[in-house]
Structures are given as C-alpha cells and as structure tokens.
N, CA, C and O atoms as CSV, one atom per row, in Angstrom:
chain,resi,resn,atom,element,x,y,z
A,1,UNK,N,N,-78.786,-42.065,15.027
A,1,UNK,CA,C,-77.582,-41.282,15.194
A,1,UNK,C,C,-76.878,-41.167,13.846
A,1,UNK,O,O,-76.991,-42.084,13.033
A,2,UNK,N,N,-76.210,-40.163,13.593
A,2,UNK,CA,C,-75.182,-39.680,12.426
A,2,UNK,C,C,-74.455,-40.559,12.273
A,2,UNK,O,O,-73.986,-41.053,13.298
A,3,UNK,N,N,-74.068,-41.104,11.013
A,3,UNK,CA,C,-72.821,-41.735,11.363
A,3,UNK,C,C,-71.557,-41.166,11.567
A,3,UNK,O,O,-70.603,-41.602,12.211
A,4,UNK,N,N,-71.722,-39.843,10.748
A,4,UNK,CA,C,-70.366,-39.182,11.732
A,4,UNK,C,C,-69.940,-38.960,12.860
A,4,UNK,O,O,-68.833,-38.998,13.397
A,5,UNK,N,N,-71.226,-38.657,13.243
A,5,UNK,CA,C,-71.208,-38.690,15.007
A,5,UNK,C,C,-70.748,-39.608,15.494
A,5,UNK,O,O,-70.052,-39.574,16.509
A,6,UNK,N,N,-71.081,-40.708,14.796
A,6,UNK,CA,C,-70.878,-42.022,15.666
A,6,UNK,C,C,-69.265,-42.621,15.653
A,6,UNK,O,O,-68.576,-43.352,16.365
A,7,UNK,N,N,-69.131,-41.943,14.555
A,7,UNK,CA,C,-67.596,-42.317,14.044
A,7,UNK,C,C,-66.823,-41.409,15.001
A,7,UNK,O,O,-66.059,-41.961,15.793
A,8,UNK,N,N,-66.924,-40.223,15.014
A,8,UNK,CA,C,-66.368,-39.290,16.694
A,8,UNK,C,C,-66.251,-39.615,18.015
A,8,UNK,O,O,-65.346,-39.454,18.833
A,9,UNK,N,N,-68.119,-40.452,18.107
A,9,UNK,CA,C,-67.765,-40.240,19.593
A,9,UNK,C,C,-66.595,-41.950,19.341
A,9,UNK,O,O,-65.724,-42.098,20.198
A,10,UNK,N,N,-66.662,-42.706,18.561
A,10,UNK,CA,C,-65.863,-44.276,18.923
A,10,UNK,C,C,-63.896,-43.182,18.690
A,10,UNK,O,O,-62.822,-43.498,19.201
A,11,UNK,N,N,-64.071,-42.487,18.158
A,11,UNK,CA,C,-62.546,-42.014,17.843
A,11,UNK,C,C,-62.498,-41.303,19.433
A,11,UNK,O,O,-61.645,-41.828,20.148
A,12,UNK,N,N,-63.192,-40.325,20.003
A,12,UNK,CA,C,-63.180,-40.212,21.447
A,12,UNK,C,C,-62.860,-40.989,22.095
A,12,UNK,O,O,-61.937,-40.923,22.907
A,13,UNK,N,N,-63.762,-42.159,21.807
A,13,UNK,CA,C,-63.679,-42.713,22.906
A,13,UNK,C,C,-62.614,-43.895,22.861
A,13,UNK,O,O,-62.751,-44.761,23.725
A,14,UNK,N,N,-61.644,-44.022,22.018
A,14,UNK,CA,C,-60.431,-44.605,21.946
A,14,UNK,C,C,-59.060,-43.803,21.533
A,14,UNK,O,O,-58.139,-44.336,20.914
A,15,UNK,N,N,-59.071,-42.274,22.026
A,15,UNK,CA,C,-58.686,-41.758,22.161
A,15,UNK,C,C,-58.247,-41.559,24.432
A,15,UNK,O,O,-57.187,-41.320,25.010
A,16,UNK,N,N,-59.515,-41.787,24.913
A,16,UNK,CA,C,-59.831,-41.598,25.822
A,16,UNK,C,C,-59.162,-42.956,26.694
A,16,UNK,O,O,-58.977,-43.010,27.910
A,17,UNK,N,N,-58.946,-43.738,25.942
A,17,UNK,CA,C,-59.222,-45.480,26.322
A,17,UNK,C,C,-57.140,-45.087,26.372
A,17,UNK,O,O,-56.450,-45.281,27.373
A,18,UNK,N,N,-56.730,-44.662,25.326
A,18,UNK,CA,C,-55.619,-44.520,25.221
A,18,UNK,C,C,-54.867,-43.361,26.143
A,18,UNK,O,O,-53.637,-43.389,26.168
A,19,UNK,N,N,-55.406,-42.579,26.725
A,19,UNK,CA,C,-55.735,-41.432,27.562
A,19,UNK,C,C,-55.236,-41.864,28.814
A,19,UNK,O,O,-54.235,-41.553,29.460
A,20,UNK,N,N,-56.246,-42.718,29.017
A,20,UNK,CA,C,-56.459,-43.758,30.694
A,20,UNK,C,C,-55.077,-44.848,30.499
A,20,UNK,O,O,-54.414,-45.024,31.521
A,21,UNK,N,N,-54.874,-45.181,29.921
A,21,UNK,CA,C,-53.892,-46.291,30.035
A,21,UNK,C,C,-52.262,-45.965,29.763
A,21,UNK,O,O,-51.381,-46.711,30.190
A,22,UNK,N,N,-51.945,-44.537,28.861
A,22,UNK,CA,C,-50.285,-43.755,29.379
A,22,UNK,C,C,-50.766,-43.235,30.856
A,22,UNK,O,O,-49.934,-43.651,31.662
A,23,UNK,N,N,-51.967,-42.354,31.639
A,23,UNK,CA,C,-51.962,-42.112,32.623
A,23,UNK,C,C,-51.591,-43.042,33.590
A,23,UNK,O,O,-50.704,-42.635,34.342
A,24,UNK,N,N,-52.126,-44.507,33.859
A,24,UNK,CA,C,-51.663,-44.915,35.059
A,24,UNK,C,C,-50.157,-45.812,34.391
A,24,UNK,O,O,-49.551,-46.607,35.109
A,25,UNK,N,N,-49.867,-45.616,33.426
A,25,UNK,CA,C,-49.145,-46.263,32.848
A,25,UNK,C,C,-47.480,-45.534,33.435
A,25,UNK,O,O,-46.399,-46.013,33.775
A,26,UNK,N,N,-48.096,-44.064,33.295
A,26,UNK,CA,C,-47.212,-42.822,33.733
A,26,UNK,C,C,-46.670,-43.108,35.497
A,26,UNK,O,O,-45.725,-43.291,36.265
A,27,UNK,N,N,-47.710,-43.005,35.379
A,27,UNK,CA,C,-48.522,-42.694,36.904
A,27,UNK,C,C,-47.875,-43.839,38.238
A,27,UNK,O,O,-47.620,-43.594,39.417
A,28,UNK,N,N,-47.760,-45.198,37.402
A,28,UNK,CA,C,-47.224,-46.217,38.354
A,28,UNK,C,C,-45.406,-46.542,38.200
A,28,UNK,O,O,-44.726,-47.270,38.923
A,29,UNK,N,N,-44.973,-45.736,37.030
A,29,UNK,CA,C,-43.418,-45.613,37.075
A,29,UNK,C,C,-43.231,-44.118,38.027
A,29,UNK,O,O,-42.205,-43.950,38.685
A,30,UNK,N,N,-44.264,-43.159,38.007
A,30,UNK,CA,C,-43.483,-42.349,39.157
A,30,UNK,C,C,-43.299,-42.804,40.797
A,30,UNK,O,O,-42.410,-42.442,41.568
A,31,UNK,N,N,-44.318,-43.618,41.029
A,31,UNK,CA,C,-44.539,-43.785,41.892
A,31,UNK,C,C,-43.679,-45.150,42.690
A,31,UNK,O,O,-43.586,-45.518,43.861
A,32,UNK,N,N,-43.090,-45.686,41.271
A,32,UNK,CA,C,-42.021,-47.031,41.879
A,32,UNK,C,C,-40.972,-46.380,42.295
A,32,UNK,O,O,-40.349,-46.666,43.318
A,33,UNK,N,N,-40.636,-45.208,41.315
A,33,UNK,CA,C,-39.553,-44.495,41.605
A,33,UNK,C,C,-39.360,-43.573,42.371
A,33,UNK,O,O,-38.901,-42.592,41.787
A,34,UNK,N,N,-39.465,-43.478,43.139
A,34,UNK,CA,C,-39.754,-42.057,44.086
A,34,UNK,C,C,-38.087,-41.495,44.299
A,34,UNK,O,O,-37.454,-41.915,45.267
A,35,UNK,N,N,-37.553,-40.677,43.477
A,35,UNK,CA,C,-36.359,-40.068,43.839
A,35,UNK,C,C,-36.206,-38.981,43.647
A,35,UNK,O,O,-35.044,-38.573,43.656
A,36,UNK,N,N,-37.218,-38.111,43.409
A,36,UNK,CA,C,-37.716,-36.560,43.997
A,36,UNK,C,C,-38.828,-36.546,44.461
A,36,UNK,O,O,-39.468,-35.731,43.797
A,37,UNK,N,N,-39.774,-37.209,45.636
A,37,UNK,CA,C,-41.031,-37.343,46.019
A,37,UNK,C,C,-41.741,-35.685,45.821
A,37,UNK,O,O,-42.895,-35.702,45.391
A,38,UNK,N,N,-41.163,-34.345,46.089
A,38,UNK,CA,C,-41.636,-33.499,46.202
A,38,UNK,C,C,-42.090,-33.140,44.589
A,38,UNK,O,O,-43.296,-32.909,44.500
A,39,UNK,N,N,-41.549,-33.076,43.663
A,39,UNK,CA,C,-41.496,-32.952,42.148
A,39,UNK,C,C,-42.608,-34.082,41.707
A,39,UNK,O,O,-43.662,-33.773,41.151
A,40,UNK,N,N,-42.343,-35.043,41.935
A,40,UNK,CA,C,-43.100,-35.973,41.769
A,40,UNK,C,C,-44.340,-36.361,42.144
A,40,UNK,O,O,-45.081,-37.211,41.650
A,41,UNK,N,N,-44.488,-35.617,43.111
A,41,UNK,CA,C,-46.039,-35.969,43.629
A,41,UNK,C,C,-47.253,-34.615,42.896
A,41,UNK,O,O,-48.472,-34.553,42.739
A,42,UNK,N,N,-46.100,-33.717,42.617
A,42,UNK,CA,C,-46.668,-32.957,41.724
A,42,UNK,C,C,-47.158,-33.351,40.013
A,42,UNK,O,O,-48.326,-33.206,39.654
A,43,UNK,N,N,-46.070,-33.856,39.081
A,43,UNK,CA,C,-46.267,-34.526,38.426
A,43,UNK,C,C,-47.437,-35.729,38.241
A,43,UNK,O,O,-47.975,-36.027,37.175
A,44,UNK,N,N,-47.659,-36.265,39.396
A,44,UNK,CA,C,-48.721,-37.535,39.295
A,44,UNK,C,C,-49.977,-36.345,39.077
A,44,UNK,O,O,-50.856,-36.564,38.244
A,45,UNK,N,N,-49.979,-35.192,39.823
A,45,UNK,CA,C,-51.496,-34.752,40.283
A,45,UNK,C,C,-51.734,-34.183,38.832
A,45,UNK,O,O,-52.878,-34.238,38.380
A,46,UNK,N,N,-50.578,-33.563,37.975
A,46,UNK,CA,C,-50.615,-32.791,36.927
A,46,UNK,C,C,-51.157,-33.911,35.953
A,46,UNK,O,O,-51.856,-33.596,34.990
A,47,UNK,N,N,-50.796,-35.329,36.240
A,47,UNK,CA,C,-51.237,-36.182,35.001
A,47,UNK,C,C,-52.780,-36.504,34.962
A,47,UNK,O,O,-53.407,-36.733,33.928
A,48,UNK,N,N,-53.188,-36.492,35.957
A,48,UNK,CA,C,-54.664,-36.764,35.823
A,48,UNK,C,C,-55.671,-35.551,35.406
A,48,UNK,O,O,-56.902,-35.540,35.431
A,49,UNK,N,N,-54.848,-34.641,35.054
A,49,UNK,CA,C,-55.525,-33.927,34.403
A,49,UNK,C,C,-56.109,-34.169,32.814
A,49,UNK,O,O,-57.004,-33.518,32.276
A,50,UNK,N,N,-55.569,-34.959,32.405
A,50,UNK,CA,C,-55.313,-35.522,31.300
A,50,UNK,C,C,-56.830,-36.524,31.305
A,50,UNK,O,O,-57.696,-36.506,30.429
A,51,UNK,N,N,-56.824,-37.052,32.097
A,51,UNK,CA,C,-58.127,-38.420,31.755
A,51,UNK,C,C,-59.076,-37.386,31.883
A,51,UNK,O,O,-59.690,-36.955,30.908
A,52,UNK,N,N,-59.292,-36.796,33.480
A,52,UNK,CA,C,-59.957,-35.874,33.337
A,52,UNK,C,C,-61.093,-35.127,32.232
A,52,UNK,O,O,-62.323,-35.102,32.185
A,53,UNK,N,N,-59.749,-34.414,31.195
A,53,UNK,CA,C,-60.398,-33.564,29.904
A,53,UNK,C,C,-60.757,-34.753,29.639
A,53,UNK,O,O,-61.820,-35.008,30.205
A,54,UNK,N,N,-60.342,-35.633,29.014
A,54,UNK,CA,C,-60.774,-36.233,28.006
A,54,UNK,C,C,-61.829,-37.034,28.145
A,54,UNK,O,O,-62.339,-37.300,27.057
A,55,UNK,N,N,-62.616,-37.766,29.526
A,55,UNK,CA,C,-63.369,-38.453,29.301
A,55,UNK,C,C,-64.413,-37.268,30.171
A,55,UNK,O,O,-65.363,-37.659,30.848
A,56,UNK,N,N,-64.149,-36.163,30.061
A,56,UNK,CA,C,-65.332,-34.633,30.078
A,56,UNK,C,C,-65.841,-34.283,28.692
A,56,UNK,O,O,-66.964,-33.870,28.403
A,57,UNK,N,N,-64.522,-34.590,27.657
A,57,UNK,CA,C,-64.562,-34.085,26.732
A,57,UNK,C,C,-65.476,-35.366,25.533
A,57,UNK,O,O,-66.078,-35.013,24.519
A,58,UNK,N,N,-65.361,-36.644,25.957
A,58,UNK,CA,C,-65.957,-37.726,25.683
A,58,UNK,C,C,-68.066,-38.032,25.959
A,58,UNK,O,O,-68.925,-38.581,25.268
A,59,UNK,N,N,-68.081,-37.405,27.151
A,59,UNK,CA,C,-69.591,-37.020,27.750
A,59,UNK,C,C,-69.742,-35.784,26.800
A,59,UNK,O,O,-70.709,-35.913,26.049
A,60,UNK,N,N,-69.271,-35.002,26.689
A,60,UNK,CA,C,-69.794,-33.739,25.878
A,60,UNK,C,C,-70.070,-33.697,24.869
A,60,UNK,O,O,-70.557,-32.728,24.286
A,61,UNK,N,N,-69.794,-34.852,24.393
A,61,UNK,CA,C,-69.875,-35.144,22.394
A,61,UNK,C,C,-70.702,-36.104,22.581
A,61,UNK,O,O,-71.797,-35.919,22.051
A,62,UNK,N,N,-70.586,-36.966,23.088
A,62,UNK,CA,C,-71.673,-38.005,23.398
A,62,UNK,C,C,-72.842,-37.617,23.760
A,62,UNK,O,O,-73.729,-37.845,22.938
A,63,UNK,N,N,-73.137,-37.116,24.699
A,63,UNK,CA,C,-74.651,-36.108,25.320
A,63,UNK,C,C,-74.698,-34.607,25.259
A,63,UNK,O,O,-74.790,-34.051,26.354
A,64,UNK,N,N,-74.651,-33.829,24.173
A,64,UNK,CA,C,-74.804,-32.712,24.001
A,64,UNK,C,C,-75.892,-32.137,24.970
A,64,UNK,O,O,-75.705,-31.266,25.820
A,65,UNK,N,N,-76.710,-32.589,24.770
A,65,UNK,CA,C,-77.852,-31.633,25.601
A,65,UNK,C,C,-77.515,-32.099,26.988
A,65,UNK,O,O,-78.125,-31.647,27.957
C-alpha cells in the first residue's frame, strides 16, 4: 500500500472515530432533554447522518474497487 494512502485512510479513519463519538455524544444530551420532543426527534435522525457519510466515505477510500 501507498503510504499516502495509508496516511488517508488512518486520517479517515480518525476523523470517523471523531464522527461517532460528537454523534452519540450529541445524540444522548437530546435525548436527556426532551423539551421539544417533536423538533428533537428530528434532530437525533438528522445527526446520524453524519456517521453514516463518513464511515461510507471511510469504506470508499479504503476499498476502492
């Protein structure tokens, strides 16, 4: 492997690491707080969009083909 490559996918993938951990990080203060449940339950669904890309975007650099 490249070492650039290799240097990408580890920046991905602690990018990704950092990704996952504001998400539930986010994710478990909306949920202590529930004082717009309707707003809020929207918000949680909008955040996981977030790990989502990124550990899609983590497989895609990692396994091109």
């Amino acid at each position: 492997m490249h070492p650039l490559k290799a240097t990408a996918i580890a920046f991905a993938a602690l990018a990704t690491a950092a990704t996952l951990y504001a998400t539930v990080r986010l994710t478990r203060k909306h949920l202590r707080s529930m004082t717009r449940p309707r707003e809020q339950r929207k918000i949680v669904g909008i955040l996981y969009l977030a790990p989502v890309f990124a550990v899609d975007s983590l497989l895609s650099l990692a396994f091109k083909e």
